[in-house]
C-alpha positions in Angstrom: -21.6 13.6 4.9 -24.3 15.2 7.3 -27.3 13.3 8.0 -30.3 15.1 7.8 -32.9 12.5 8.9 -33.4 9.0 9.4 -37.0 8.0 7.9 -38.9 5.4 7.1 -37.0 5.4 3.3 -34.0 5.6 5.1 -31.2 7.8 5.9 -30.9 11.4 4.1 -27.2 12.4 4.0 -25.5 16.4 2.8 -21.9 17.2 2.4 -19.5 18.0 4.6 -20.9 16.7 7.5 -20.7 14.2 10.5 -18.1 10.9 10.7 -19.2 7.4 9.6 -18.2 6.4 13.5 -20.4 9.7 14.7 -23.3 9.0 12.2 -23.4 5.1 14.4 -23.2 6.2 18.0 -25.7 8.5 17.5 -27.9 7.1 14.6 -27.5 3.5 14.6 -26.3 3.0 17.8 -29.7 4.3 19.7 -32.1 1.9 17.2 -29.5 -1.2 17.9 -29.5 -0.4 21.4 -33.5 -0.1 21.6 -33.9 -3.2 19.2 -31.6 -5.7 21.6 -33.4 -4.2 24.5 -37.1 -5.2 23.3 -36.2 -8.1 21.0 -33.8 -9.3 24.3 -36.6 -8.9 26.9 -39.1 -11.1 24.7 -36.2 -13.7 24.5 -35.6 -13.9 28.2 -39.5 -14.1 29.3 -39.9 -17.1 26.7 -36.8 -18.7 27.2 -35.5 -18.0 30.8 -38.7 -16.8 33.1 -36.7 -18.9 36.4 -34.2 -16.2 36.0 -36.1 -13.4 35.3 -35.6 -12.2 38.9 -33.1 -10.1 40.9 -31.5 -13.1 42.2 -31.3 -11.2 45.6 -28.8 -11.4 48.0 -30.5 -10.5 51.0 -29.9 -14.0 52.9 -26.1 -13.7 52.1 -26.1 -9.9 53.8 -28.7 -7.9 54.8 -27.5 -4.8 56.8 -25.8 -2.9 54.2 -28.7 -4.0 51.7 -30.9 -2.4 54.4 -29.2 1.2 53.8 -27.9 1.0 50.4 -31.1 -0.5 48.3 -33.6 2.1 49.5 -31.1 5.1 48.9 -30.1 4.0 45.5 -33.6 3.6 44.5 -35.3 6.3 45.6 -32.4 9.1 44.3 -32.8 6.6 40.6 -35.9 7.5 40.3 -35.9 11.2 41.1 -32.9 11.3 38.7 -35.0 9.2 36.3 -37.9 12.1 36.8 -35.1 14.9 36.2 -34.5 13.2 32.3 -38.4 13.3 31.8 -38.1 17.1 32.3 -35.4 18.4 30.9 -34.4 15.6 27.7 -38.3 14.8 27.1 -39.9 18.3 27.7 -38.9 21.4 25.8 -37.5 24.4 26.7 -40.6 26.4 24.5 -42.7 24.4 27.0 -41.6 25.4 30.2 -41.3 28.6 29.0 -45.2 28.8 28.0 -46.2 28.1 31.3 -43.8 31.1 33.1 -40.7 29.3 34.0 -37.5 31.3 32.9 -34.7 29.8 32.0 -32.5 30.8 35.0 -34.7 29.6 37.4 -35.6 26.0 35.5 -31.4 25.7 35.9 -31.4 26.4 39.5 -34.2 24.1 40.1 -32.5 21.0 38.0 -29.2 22.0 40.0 -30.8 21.8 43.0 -32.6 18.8 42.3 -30.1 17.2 40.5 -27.7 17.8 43.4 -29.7 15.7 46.0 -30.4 13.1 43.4 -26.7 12.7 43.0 -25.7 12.5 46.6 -28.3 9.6 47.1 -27.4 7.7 44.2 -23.8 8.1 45.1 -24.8 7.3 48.6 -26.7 4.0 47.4 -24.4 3.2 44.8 -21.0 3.3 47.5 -23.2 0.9 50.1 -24.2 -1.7 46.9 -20.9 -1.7 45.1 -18.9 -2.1 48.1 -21.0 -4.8 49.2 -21.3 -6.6 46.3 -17.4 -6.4 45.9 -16.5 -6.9 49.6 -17.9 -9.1 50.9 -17.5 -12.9 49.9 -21.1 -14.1 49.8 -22.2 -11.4 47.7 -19.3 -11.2 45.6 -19.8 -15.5 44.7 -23.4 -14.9 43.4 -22.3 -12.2 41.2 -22.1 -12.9 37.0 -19.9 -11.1 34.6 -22.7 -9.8 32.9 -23.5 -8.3 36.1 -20.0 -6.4 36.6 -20.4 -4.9 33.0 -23.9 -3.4 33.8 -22.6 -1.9 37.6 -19.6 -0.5 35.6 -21.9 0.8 32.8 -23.9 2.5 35.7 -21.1 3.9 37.3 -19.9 5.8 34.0 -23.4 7.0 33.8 -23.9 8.3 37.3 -20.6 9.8 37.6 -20.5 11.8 33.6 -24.3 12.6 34.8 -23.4 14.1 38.1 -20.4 16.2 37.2 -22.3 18.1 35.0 -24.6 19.1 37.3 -22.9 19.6 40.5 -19.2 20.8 38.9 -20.6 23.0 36.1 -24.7 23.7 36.6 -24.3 24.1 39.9 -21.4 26.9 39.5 -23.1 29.3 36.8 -21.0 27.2 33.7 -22.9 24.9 32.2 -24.2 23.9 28.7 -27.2 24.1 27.6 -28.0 20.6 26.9 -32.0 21.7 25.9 -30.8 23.3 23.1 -28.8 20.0 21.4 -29.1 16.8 23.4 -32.6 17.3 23.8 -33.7 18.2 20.6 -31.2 15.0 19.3 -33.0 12.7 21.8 -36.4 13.6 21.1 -35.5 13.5 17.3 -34.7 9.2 17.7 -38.4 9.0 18.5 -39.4 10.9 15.2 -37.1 9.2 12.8 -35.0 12.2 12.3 -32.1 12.6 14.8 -30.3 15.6 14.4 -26.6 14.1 14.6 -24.7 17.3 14.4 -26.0 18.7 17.3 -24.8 15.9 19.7 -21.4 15.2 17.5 -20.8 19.2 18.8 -21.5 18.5 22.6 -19.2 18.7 25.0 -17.5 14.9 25.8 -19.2 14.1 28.6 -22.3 14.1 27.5 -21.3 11.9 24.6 -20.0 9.8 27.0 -22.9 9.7 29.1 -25.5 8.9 26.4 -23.2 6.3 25.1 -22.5 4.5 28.4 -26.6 5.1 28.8 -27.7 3.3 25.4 -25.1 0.4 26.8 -27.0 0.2 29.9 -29.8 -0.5 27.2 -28.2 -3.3 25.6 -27.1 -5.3 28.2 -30.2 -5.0 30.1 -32.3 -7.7 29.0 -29.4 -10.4 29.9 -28.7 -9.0 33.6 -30.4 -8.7 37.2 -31.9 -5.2 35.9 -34.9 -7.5 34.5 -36.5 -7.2 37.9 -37.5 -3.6 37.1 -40.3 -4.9 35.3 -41.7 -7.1 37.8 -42.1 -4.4 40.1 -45.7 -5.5 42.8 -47.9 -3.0 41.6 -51.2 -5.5 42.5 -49.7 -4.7 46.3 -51.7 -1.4 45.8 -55.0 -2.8 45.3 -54.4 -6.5 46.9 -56.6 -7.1 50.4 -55.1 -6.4 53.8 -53.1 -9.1 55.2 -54.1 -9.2 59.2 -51.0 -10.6 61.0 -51.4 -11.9 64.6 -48.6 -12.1 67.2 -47.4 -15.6 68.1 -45.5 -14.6 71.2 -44.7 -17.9 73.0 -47.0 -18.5 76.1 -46.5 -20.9 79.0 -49.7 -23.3 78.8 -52.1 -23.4 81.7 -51.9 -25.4 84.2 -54.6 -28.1 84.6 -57.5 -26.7 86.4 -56.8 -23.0 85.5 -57.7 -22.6 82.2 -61.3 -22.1 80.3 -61.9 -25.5 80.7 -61.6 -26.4 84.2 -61.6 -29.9 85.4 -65.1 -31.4 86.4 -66.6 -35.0 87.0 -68.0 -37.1 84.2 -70.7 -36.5 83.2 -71.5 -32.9 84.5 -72.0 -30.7 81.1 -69.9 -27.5 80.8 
């Protein structure tokens, strides 16, 4: 069987096609993924809004957290902006507005490259810590470890590509079938025999990736949502110093002494 799309009326199937396992990880897998991930959010704000936090660790240690959060973060999100550009955007659209092809995949390598070494960077600092040290390690849940090891598989089958095979002048042209297959979710009509063909760790990646999804709404990653945006607009805070001061001695301060009566 090959699926041709997945509609409103359902699923439209030809001969000779995909596997009943390939037709699920990437045609039901996605929607289950993406139906746990909204219906599991709306369960844990009604149900569990005391949790709905990071449960930070920051009193248990806080100098490896100082190096580790910021770095993770910040190479997340440029990886997160690398997706938007090359999964979300098409290759006809980049080339429209002058960008060959060659150059878009030095430019993703590039980029991708530093991305990786921050995440890797952050990732090292937060996973040791969370796994080394004993404070840390107590206030961690097992729903926890299956989202950090979830990450893992994602950041290390996303970063291989791009440093081991981009990088080098050997990669595959993921535009041309993950892409397309991706965008396709969003339309109702994944093409599955484009990402059944890919190489294996990209299948891997997307799968570990849709996981990620899955578990989300039941783990720490909740905090993502609850990010201070009102900070941006919010009035200044004015902080004043409370350094300790010896207090004056009788006689020498504003208010010296003087006899009754005598005003000020």
């Amino acid at each position: 069987m090959t699926i041709v799309g997945v509609a409103a009326g359902g699923v439209g199937v030809a001969a000779g096609g995909p596997s009943t396992a390939q037709l699920f990880l990437w045609a039901g897998l996605p929607y289950l993924a993406l139906g746990i991930f909204v219906v599991g959010h709306i369960w844990r704000w009604r149900y569990d809004q005391f949790g709905w936090t990071s449960r930070s660790t920051q009193l248990q240690e806080r100098r490896l957290l100082k190096w580790g959060s910021p770095i993770f973060h910040y190479g997340t999100f440029a990886a997160i902006g690398g997706h938007v550009i090359g999964v979300l955007v098409p290759q006809s659209w980049t080339r429209a507005i002058g960008i060959p092809e060659n150059v878009y995949r030095w430019f993703s390598a590039g980029a991708g490259t530093l991305a990786a070494v921050l995440v890797i960077g952050g990732v090292v600092v937060l996973a040791g810590r969370r796994l080394l040290v004993p404070r840390v390690r107590a206030t961690t849940s097992a729903v926890d470890y299956v989202a950090l090891i979830l990450l893992l598989l994602v950041i290390l089958t996303g970063i291989a590509p791009t440093i081991a095979v981009n990088l080098l002048g050997h990669g595959y042209n993921y535009r041309d079938t993950v892409a397309p297959w991706f965008r396709g979710l969003f339309a109702g009509s994944p093409d599955v025999t484009a990402i059944a063909h890919a190489p294996l760790i990209y299948q891997v990646h997307v799968t570990a990736a849709w996981l990620i999804w899955a578990v989300w709404p039941f783990s720490r990653l909740v905090h993502a949502w609850s990010y201070p945006l009102w900070y941006l607009w919010r009035p200044y805070i004015v902080y004043r110093s409370r350094r300790a001061v010896p207090p004056a001695e009788p006689g020498t301060g504003g208010r010296r002494w003087r006899k009754i009566g005598v005003p000020y």
